[in-house]
GULOKE-750812 format. One line per 5 residues: number of its first residue (from 1); for each residue x, y, z of C-alpha. Coordinates in Angstrom, 1 decimal. Layout:
! residues N
NUM) X/Y/Z ~ ...
This chain:
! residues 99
1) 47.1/-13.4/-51.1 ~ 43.9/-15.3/-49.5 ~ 40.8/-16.2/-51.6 ~ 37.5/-16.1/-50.6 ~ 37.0/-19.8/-49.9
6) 39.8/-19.5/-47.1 ~ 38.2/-16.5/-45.7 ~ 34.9/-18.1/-45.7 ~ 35.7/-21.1/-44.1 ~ 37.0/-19.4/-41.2
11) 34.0/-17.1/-40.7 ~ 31.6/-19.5/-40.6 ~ 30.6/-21.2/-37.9 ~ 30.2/-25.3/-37.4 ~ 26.3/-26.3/-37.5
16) 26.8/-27.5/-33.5 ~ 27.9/-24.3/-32.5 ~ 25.6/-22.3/-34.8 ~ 22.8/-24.4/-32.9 ~ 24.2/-24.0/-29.0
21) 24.9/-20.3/-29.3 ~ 20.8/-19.8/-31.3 ~ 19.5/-22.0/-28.0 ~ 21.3/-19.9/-25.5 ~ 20.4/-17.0/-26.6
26) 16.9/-17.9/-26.8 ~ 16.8/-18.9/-23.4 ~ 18.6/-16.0/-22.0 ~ 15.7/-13.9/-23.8 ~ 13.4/-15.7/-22.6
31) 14.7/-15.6/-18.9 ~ 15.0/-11.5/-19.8 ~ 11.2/-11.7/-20.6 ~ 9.9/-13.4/-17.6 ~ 12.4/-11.7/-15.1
36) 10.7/-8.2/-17.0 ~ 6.9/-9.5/-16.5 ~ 7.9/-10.5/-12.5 ~ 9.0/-6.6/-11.9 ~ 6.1/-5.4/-13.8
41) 4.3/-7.6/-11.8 ~ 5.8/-6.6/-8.9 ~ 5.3/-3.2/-9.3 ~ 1.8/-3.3/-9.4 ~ 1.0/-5.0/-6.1
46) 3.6/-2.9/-4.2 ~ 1.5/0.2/-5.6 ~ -1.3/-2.0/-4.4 ~ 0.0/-2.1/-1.0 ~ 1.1/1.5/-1.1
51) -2.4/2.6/-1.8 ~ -3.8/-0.2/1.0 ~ -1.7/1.3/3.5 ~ -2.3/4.8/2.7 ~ -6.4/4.3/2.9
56) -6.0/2.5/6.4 ~ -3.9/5.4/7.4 ~ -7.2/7.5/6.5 ~ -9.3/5.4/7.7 ~ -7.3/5.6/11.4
61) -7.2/9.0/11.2 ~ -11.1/9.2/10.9 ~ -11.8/6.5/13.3 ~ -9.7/8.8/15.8 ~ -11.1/12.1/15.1
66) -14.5/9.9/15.8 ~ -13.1/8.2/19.2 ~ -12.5/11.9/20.6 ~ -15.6/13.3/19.2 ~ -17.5/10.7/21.5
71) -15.0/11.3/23.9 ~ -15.6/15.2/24.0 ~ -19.3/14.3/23.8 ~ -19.2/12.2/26.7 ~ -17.4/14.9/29.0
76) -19.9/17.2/27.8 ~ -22.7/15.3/29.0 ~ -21.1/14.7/32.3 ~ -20.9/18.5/33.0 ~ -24.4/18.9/31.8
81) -25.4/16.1/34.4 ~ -23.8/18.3/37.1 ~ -25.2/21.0/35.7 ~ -28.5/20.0/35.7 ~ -27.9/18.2/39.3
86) -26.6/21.5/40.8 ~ -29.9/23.4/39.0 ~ -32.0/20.5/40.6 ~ -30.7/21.1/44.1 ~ -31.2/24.4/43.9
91) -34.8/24.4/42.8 ~ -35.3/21.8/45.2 ~ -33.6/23.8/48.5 ~ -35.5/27.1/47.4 ~ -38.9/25.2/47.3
96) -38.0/23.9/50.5 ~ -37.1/26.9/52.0 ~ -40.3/28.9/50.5 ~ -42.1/26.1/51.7
């Protein structure tokens, strides 16, 4: 039969080793911790970048409808400048042909 001092003294473990195996785990916490704060991080600005991204897509959008507004605008003055060309001939043919 063992006593307890034998089955103490092999379940303990050396000072050295006690200290090595406390100091690694501390630094793979602390790797764990820094690693989690980067992806929180990291999250963040890729929302950031997500909701950049999406206002410039609105903000294209509106700056188009805009470019074919003016563009529909300028056609429409065009055919009122025939319009009003064609009216002006004709006003100015009848007066010279009442004349």
């Amino acid at each position: 039969m063992t006593n307890a001092a034998s089955v103490a003294a092999g379940v303990i473990l050396p000072s050295w080793l006690a200290i090595v195996l406390f100091l690694l785990g501390a630094i793979v916490t602390v790797g764990v911790v820094i690693a989690w704060l980067r992806h929180h991080g990291l999250d963040r600005r890729v929302d950031a970048l997500e909701r950049n991204r999406r206002e410039d897509q609105e903000r294209s959008q509106r700056l188009e409808q805009m470019m074919q507004s003016v563009i529909s605008g300028q056609q429409m003055v065009t055919h009122d400048m025939h319009s009003l060309r064609d009216l002006l001939y004709t006003m100015v043919k009848g007066h010279m042909d009442n004349g």
